[in-house]
C-alpha positions in Angstrom: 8.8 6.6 1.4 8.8 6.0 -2.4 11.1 5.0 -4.8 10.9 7.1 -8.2 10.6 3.9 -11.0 13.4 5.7 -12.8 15.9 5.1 -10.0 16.3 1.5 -9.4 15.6 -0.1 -6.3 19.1 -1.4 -4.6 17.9 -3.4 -1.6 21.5 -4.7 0.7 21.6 -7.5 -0.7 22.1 -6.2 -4.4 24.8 -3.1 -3.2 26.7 -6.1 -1.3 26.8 -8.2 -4.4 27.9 -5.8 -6.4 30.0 -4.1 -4.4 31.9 -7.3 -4.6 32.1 -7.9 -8.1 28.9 -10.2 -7.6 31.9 -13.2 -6.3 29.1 -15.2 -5.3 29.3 -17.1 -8.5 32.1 -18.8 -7.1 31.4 -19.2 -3.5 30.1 -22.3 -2.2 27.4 -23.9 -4.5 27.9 -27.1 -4.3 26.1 -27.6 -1.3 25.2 -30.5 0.1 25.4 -33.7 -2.1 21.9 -36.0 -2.6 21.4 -38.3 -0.3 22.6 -41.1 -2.7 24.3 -42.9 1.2 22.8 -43.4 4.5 24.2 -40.8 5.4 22.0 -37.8 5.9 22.5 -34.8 3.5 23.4 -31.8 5.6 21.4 -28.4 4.6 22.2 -24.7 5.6 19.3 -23.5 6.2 18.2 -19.8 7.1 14.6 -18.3 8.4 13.6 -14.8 7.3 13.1 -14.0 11.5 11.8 -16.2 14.2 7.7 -16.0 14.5 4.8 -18.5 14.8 4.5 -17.8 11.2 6.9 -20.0 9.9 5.4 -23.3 12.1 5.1 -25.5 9.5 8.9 -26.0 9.3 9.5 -25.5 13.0 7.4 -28.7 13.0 9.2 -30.3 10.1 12.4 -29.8 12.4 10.2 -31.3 15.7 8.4 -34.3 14.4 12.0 -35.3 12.8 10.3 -35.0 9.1 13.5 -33.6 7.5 15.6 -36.7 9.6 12.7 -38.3 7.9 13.8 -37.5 4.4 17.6 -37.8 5.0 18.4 -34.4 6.0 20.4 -33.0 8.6 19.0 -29.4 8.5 21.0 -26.4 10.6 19.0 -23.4 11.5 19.7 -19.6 11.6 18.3 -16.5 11.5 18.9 -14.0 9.0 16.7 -10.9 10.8 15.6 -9.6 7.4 14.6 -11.3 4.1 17.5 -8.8 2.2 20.0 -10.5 4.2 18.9 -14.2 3.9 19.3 -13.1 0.5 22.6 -12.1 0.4 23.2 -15.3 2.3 22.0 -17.2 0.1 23.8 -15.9 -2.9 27.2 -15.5 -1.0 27.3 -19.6 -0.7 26.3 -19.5 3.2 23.2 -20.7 2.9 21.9 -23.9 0.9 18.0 -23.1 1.5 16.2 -19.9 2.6 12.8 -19.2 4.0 12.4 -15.2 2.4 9.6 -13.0 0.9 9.3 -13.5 -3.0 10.2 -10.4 -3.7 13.6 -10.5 -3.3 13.6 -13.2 -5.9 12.2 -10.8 -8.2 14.5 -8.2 -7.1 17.6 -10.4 -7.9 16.2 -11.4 -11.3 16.5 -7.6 -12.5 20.5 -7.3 -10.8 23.2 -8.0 -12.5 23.9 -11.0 -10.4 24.9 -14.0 -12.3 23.8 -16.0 -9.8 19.8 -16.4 -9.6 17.7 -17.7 -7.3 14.7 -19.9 -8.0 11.1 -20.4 -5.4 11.1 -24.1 -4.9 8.2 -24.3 -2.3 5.7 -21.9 -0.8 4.4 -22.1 3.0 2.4 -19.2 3.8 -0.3 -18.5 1.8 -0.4 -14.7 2.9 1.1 -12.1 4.9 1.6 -12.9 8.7 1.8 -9.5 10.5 -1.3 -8.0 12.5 -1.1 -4.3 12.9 -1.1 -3.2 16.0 -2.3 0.3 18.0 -0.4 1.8 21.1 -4.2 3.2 22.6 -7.3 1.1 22.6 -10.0 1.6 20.2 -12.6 3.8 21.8 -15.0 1.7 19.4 -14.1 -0.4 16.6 -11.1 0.1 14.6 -11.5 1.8 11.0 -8.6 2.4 8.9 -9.2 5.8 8.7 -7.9 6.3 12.1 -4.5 6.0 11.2 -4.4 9.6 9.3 -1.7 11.6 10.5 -0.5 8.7 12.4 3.1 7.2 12.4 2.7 4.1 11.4 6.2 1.2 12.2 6.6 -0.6 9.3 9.7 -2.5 7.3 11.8 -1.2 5.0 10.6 -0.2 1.7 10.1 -2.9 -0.7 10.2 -5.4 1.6 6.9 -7.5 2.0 6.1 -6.2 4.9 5.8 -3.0 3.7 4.0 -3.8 0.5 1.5 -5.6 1.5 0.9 -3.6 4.7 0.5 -0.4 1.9 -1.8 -2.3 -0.2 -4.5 -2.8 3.0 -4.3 0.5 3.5 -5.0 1.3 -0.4 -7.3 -1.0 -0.1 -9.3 1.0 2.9 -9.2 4.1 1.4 -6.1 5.4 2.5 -2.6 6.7 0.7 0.4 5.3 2.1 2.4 8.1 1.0 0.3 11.0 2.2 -2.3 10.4 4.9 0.1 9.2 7.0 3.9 8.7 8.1 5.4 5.2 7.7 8.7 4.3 9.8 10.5 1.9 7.8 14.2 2.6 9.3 14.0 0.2 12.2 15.6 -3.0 11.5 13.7 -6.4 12.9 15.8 -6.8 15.7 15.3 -3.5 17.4 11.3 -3.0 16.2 10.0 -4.1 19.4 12.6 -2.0 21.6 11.4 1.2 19.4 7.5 0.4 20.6 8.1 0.1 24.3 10.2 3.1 24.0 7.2 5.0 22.8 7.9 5.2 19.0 5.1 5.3 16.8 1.8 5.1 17.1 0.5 1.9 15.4 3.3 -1.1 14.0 2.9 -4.2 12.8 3.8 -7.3 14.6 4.3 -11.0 14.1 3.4 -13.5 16.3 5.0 -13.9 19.2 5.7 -10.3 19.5 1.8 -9.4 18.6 0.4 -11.7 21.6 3.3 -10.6 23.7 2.6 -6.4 23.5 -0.9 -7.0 24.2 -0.1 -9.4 27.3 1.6 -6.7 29.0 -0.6 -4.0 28.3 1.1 -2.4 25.7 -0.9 -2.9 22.4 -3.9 -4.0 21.0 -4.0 -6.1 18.1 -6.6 -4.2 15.4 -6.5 -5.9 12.4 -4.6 -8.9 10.3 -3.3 -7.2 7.1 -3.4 -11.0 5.4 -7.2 -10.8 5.8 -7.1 -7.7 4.3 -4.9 -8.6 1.3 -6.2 -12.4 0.7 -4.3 -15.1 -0.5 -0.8 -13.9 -2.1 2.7 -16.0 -1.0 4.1 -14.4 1.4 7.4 -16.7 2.5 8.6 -19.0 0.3 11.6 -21.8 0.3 14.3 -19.6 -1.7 17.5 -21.7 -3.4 20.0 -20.8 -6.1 19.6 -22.5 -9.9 23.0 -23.8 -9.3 22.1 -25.5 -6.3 18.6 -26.9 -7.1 20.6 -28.7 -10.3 23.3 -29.9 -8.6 21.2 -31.5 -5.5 17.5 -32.2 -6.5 17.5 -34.9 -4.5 17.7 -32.6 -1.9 15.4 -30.1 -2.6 12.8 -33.0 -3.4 13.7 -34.2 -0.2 13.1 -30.8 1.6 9.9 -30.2 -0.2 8.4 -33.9 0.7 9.4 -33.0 4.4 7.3 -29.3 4.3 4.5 -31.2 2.7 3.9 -33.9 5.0 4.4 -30.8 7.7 1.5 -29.0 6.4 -0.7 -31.6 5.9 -0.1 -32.6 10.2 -0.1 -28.5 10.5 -3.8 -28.4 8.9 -5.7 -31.1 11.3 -3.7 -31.5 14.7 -5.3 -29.7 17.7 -3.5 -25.8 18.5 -2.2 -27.7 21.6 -0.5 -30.3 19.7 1.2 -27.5 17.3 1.8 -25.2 20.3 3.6 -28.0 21.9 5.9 -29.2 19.1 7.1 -25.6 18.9 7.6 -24.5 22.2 11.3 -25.4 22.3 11.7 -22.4 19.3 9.6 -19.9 21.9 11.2 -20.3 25.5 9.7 -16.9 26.4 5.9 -17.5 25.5 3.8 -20.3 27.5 1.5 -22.7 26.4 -1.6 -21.0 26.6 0.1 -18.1 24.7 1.3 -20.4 21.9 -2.1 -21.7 21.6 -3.8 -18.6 21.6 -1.1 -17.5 19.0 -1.5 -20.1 16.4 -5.5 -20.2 16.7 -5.4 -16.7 15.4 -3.2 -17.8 12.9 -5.2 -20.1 12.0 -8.0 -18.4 11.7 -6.1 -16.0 8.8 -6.1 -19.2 6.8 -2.0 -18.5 7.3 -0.5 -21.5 6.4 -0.6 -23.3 2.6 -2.2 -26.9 2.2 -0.4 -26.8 -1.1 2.9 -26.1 -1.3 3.0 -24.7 -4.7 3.7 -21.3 -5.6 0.9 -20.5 -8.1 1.3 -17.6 -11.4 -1.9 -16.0 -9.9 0.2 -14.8 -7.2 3.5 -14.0 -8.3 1.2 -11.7 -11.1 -0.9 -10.2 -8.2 2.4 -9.6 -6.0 4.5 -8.2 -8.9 1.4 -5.7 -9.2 1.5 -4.6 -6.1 5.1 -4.2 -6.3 4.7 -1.5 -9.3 2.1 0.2 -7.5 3.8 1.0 -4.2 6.9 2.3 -6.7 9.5 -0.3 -6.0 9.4 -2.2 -9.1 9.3 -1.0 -12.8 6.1 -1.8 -14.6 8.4 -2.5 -17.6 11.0 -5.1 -15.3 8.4 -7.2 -14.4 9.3 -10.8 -14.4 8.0 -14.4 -15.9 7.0 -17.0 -13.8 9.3 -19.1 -15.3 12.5 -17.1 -14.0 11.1 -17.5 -10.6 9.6 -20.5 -9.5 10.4 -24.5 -10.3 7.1 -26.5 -10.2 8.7 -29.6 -10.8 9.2 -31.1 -6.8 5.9 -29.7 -5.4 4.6 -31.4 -8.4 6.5 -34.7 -7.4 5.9 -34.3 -3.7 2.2 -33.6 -3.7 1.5 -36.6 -6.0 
């Protein structure tokens, strides 16, 4: 599904902040104050979905590194980046974990309020795609021709990136195949063990899970496919990263000592500190699921979100039609350098 340049892209977020006279201006930026007491700094924070993916932070919350750093962090789960935007920009959320996109997105609204990328954690995209039948031999893209193909809605980066392997082997999103991007997270995996769709692409758990039970087979990793572009990044308003930058220093000291454990302690270790955000999987599942993982070079060792891949991102956001080649955006109205700078030193 395309979106014709001259018709702008309105994602939820955007038609629910207009729709509203864009009130979020007024609703709850203040935010925690900086931890300036002994008393920790309470943070709002909201994950794009629930996946091995985001482990660096699941261990942040485990190992008692945010505690660490005077924070008392809440967790929830927004079930799609376009609403942990609009949480975010409706004042109930201090902090979210999203794709850069949205931040993009929002630059080129006619919200007042804009957010800014603070801190990066994955280095690329997450999702493996995944076919319903076995692979009489090995896979090759081209066997997704005339296939239906589950993937997120359009402009999301899901769906971006997972267009750009496919340009990328040969194929056209937009004619060789059918893409399915009208399931929402929540109800993706129901739609596959119902029979929908042909291939899909899957996270972890939910990858390691399918092929368990006999009802996928994991094919390829679309990250390894794309190479290194930020894929989730920590998301907050302006307002709120000058109003508490003690907090957000805080928060970015707390990720960076998280990826620095995530990048040398043994898959059982991570599988381990994690578990409690994964009753469903075992051990050995857990393992198995962040060994892949990091095998896809997945998770940053810097948590800077470098030009390079805001440009390459914003380019594959013109060429899949969801962004205006002329409404491309600076660096500079998207991402603050100045506390991975500080925290990395």
């Amino acid at each position: 599904m395309s979106v014709s340049p001259s018709r702008p892209f309105r994602p939820l977020w955007y038609r629910a902040v207009h729709a509203l006279g864009v009130v979020a201006l007024g609703l709850g930026l203040t935010g925690p104050a900086a931890a300036q007491t002994a008393a920790p700094a309470k943070v709002r924070y909201e994950e794009v979905v629930r996946s091995v993916l985001y482990l660096p932070t699941y261990v942040a919350l485990n190992r008692g590194f945010f505690k660490e750093a005077g924070l008392d962090v809440s967790m929830k789960t927004s079930q799609g980046t376009d609403k942990g935007m609009a949480a975010l920009l409706s004042g109930s959320a201090d902090i979210v974990l999203i794709g850069p996109e949205a931040s993009i997105y929002v630059a080129n609204s006619e919200s007042p309020v804009k957010p800014k990328i603070f801190s990066g954690l994955t280095a690329t995209d997450g999702f493996l795609l995944v076919a319903r039948e076995k692979p009489a031999g090995a896979f090759a893209w081209d066997q997704l021709k005339g296939k239906a193909v589950m993937a997120f809605r359009p402009g999301s980066n899901p769906d971006v990136f997972l267009e750009t392997a496919m340009r990328k082997n040969g194929l056209d999103p937009k004619k060789d195949l059918k893409l399915v991007n009208n399931i929402g997270p929540a109800a993706r995996t129901g739609a596959w063990l119902a029979g929908q769709n042909d291939y899909g692409i899957f996270l972890e758990p939910e990858a390691t899970m399918l092929e368990k039970t006999g009802k996928g087979t994991v094919v390829a990793s679309i990250g390894r496919v794309v190479g290194p572009v930020d894929y989730t990044v920590f998301t907050a308003t302006d307002a709120f990263l000058a109003k508490n930058p003690a907090v957000a220093q805080a928060w970015t000291n707390a990720i960076v000592k998280a990826q620095k454990y995530v990048a040398s302690a043994p898959a059982a270790d991570l599988a381990s500190h994690i578990s409690e955000y994964f009753p469903s999987m075992s051990q050995a599942d857990l393992v198995a699921a962040v060994e892949r993982y990091r095998g896809i070079g997945l998770w940053k060792t810097n948590p800077t979100v470098q030009r390079q891949a805001m440009d390459t991102l914003q380019d594959m956001l013109v060429t899949s039609g969801v962004l205006d080649s002329a409404k491309r955006v600076k660096y500079e109205q998207l991402v603050v350098t100045d506390f991975t700078a500080k925290a990395s030193q």
